[in-house]
N, C-alpha and C positions, 0 to 999 in steps of 0.2 A: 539340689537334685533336680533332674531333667526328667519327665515322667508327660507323658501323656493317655489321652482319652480317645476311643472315634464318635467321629459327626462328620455331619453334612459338609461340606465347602461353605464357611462362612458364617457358621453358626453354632453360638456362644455355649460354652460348657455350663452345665449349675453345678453349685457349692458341689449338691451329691457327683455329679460325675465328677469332679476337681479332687475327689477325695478316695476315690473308688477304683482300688486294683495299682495303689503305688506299690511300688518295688523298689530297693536297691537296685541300682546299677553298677558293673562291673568297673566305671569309670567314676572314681571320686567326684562327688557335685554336680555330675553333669547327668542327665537320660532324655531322650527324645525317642519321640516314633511317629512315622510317617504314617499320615492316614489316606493316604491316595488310594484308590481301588488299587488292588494287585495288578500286573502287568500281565496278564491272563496268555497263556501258554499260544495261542492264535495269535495273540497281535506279534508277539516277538517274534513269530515264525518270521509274519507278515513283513516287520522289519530289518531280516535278514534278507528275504530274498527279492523283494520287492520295491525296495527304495532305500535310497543312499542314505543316510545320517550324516551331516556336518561333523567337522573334527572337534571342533566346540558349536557348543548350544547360546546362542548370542543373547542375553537377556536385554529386555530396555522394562526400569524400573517406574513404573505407570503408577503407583500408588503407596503414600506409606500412611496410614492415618490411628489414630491410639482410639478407642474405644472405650465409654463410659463401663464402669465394673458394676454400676448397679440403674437400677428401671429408673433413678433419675438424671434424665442426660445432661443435665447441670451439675451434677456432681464433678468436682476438683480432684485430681489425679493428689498425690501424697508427696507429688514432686515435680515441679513443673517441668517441661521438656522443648526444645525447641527443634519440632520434628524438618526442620532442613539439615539442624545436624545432624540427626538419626539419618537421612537419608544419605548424606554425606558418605556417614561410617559403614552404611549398607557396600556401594559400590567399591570398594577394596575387598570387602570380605566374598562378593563372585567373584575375580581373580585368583582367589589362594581355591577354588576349588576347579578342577582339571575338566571339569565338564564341562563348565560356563565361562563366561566372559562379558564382561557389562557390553551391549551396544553402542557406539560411537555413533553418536548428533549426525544423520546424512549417508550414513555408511551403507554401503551394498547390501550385507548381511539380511534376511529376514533376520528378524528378531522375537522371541517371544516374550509377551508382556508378563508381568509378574507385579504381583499387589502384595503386601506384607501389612497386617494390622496386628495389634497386640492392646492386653487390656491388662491393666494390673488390677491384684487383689489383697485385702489383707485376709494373714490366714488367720483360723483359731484360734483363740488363747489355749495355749498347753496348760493343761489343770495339772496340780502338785501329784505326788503319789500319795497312798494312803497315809502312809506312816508320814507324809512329808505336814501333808493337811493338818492333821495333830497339832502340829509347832507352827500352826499358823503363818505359813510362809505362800505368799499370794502367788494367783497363777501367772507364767511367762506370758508377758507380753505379746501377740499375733506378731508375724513378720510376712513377710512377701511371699505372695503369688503372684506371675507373671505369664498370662497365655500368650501366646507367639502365634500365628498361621500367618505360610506361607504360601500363595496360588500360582501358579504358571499357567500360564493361557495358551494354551499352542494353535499355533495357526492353522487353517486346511492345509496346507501345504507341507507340512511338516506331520501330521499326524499319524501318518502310516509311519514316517521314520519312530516316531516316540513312542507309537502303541494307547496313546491315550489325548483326550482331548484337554486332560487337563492335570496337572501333575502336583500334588500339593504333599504338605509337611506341616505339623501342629506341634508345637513343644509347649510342654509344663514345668518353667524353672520355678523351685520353692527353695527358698530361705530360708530358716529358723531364724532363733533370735539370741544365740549363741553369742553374736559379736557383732563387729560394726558392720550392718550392711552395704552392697556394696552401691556407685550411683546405680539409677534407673536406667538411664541413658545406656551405661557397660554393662547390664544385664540383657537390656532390648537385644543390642550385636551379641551379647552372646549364645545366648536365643537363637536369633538368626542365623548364626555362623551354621550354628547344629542342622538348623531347618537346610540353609543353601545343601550340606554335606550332602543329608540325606534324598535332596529333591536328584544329586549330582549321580548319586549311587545309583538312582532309579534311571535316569538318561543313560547310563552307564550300560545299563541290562539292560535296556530297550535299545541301545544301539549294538549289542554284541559284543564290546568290545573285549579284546584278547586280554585274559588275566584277571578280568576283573572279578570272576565269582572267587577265584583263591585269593584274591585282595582283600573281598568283603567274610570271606572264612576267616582269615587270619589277623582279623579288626578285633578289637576287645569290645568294641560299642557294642552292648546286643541289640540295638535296632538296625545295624547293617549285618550283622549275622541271622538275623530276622528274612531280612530281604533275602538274604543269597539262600538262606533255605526253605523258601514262598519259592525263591527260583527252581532249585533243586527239585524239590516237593512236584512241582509243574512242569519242567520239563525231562526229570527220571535220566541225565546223565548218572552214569556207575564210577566214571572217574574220580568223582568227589566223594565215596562212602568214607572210606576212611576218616576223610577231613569231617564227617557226620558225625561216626561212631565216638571222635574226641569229644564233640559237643552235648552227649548223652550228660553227665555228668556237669554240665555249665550252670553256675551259682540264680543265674536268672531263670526260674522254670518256666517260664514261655519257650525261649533258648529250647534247654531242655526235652519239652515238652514236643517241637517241632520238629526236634532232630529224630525224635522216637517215628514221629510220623514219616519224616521224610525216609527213614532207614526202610519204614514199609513199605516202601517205592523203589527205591536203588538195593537194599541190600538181599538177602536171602537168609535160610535156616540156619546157617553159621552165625549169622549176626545174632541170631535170638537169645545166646550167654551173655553177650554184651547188655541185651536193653537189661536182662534179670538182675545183673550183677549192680544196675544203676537204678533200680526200678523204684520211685520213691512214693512210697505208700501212703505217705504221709499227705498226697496231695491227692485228693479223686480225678481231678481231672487229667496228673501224670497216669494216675494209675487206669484210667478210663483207657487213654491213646496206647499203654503200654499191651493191654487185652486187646484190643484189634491190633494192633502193628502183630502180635506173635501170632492171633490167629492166621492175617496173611502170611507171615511168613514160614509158618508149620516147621518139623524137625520134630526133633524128641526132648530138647532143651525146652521150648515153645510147649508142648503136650503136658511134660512134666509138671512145669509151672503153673498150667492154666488149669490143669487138674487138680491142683493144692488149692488155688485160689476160690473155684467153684466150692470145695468142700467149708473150705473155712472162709470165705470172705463174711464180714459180720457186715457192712452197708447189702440192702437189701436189693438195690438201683444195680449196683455195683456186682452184686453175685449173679444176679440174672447178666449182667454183658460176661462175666467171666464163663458162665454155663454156654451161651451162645460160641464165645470165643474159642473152648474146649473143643465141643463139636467141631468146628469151622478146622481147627488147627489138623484134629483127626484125618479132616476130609481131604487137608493142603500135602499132606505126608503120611499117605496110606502104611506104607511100608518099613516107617521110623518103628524100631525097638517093636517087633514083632504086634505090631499095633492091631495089624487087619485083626476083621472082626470084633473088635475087641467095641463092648458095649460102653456110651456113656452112664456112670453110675445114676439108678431109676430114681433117686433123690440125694438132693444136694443139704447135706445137715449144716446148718449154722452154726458156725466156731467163730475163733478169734483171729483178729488179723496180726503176722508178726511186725 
């Protein structure tokens, strides 16, 4: 599985971040997520109308180096590696992605540099389950952890075109110990491939290109449907609600979770049966975005809702944003279901959540 953490550019995960907020991903084995700032709704303007973007993004590959996994830098990796050939395997894998293109030794092209360092880890021992422990059968083995980042360096020259002065990608591939693992060397490029993807995705939407926000809707990855609704979300196109409203209900609740948001931006009070009908309660933080998203979008679906929530939400946090949300939603849809006038209830009693 492919899972990541944010930080800095260039600066190491601990154990606790390496472990903190995994998820399944909708793609067997694989998950990754770009931690490059957002491509913030000004600079895309900026590179629509104000400077051209190349047809491909030229990379020339300035660094690949593996990183000790622990505070002693003489520490031996689990597997030794001959990073010419990691680098070797690097340069085909920009070709298969549409944005990029390795730089040719002389060539006209600027080019931007790109550093790629990875650090391996062992993970865990998985401890037995209870009833396992009993029969004394000892804990599984640790298997691999593998951090990836990827950096792009962009030149001044190019910088208005990309929106950013520096474009990066961080993957978490973890292995169990399930079965034979696989070498080090084909997990590094695989790693990588993910990172190149997503560094591609992001040039992609910082250059405008036609098609690409229904490209990245209609990707199974959720760190590229991530991206296209950080896009959505910032720049409030209405064309894409639809393609929103599928992702209410997406197994990744990040996904999820950002489509509730971004609806509260492109959609309206029709939408607000939609978020109820997906609305998972079971998470605070879905259920947190799900009470603002209906207070902006008010209706009588939205009021209805937020008016059950307030009475009965049992988290304390939780009832006071539903109370707030209630009011807000009243004020968004004076006129829904004979509303006007009509007073928020003078206390909110604590019940149970369904």
């Amino acid at each position: 599985m492919l899972s990541a953490r944010r930080h800095g550019p260039g600066e190491a995960a601990s154990d606790d971040d390496r472990r903190a907020g995994r998820r399944r991903s909708a793609r067997p084995g694989l998950r990754a997520l770009a931690v490059a700032a957002s491509l913030v709704a000004s600079a895309l303007s900026a590179c629509a109308d104000e400077a051209t973007a190349p047809d491909e993004f030229h990379v020339r590959l300035d660094r690949v180096w593996q990183r000790s996994p622990s505070a002693d830098a003489s520490a031996a990796p689990s597997e030794p590696l001959e990073l010419s050939r990691v680098r070797a395997g690097l340069v085909p894998l920009l070709e298969e992605v549409p944005e990029l293109a390795p730089a040719e030794s002389g060539g006209a092209h600027e080019a931007l540099g790109l550093q790629v360092w990875f650090s391996e880890h062992e993970s865990a021992p998985l401890l037995p389950a209870p009833e396992d422990a009993m029969m004394s059968i000892p804990p599984t083995s640790g298997a691999r952890e593998l951090l990836l980042v990827a950096e792009l360096d962009v030149p001044e020259s190019l910088r208005r075109a990309v929106g950013e002065s520096r474009v990066s990608a961080r993957v978490l591939l973890e292995r169990d110990a399930s079965g034979a693992l696989p070498t080090l060397e084909g997990d590094v490029l695989l790693a990588a491939k993910r990172a190149f993807e997503v560094i591609g995705a992001r040039l992609a939407l910082a250059r405008g290109d036609d098609g690409v926000v229904e490209r990245l809707l209609a990707d199974e990855d959720p760190e590229l449907l991530l991206l296209a609704l950080e896009w959505i979300r910032d720049r409030r196109p209405k064309i894409h609600t639809d393609a929103v409203v599928e992702l209410l209900a997406h197994a990744d609740p990040r996904v999820s979770r950002l489509a509730v948001e971004s609806l509260g931006v492109v959609g309206d009070s029709r939408h607000a049966r939609e978020i109820v009908k997906r609305v998972q309660l079971g998470d605070p933080d879905h259920t947190r975005e799900v009470y603002r998203t209906l207070a902006a979008l008010g209706g009588a679906e939205a009021v209805d809702f937020l008016e059950f929530a307030a009475v009965n939400e049992d988290d304390p946090v939780l009832r006071r944003e539903a109370e707030r949300a209630y009011s807000a939603a009243r004020t968004t849809e004076p006129t829904s279901r004979a509303r006007v006038g009509a007073r928020a209830p003078s206390h909110f009693a604590r019940g149970h959540r369904q």
